[in-house]
C-alpha positions as CSV (number, residue, x, y, z in Angstrom):
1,X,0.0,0.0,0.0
2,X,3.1,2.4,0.8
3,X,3.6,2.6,-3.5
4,X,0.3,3.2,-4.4
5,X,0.3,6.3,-1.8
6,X,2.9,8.5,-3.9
7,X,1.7,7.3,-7.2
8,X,-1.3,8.9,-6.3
9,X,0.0,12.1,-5.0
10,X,1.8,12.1,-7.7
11,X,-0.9,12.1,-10.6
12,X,-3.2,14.5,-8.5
13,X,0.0,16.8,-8.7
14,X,0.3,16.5,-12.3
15,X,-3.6,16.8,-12.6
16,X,-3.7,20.0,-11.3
17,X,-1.0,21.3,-12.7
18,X,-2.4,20.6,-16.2
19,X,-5.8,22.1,-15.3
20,X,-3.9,25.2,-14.0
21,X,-2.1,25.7,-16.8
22,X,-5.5,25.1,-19.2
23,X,-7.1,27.7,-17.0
24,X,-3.9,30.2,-17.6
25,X,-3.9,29.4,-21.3
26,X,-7.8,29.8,-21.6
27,X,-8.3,33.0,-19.7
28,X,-5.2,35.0,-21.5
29,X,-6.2,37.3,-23.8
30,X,-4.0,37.9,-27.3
31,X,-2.4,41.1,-27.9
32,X,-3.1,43.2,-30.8
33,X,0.0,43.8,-33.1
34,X,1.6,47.1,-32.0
35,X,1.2,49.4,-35.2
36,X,2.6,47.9,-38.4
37,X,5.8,46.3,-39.5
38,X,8.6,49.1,-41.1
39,X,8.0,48.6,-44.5
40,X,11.5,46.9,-46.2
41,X,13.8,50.1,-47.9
42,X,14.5,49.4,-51.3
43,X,18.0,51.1,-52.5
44,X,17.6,53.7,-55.0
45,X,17.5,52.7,-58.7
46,X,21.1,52.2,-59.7
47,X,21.5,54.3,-63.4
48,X,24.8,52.1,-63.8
49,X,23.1,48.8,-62.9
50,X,20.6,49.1,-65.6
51,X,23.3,50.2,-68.2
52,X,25.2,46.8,-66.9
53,X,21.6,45.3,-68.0
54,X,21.4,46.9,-71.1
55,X,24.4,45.6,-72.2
56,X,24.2,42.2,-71.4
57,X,21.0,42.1,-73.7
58,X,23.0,43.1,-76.4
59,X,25.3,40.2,-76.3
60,X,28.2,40.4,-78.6
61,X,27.6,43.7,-79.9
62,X,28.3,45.7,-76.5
63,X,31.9,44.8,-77.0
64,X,32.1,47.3,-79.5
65,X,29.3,49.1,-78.4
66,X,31.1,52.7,-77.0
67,X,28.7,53.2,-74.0
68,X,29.7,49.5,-72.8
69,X,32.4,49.9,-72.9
70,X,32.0,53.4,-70.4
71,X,30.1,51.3,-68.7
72,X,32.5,48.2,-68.3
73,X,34.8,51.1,-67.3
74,X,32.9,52.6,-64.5
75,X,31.7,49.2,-63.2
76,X,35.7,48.3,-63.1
77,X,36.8,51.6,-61.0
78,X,33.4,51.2,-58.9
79,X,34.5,47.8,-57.7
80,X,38.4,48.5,-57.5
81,X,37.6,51.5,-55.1
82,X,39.2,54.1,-57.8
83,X,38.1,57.2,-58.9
84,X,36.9,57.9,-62.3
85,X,39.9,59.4,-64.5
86,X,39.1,63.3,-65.2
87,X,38.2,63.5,-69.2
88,X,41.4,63.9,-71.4
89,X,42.1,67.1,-72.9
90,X,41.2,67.0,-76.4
91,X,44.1,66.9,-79.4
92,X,44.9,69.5,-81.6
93,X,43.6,72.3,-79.7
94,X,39.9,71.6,-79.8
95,X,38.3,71.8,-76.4
């Protein structure tokens, strides 16, 4: 009879545990979401990304293709950390 005696005990403990934690659970009252989520930023349109687009639709012809290869150019300095070259003066005089 001494074992059954804690056995007992033991499930009414657990018992009303479980019910007190029902009764926690049932009576608790949800929280509205505080004010809306911060909408994602989106980084600005890049004017030299969509050139770097422009010329990968063209294929083969933006290897000869002038602005591509400005492009190419600035892309290359951009990404080594270097600042664009000024423009070189102009031959024979003409500015």
């Amino acid at each position: 009879m001494d074992g059954k005696m804690p056995a007992r005990l033991g499930a009414i403990i657990f018992v009303a545990i479980a019910i007190t934690a029902t009764v926690i659970e049932m009576t608790r009252k949800d929280e509205p979401p505080r004010g809306r989520p911060a909408p994602e930023l989106q980084p600005p349109a890049d004017p030299l990304r969509q050139s770097l687009r422009e010329c990968q639709r063209l294929g083969e012809a933006a290897a000869s293709d002038p602005g591509c290869l400005a492009t190419w150019a600035e892309n290359r300095d951009r990404f080594l950390g270097r600042t664009p070259a000024p423009a070189a003066p102009h031959q024979n005089g003409e500015q």
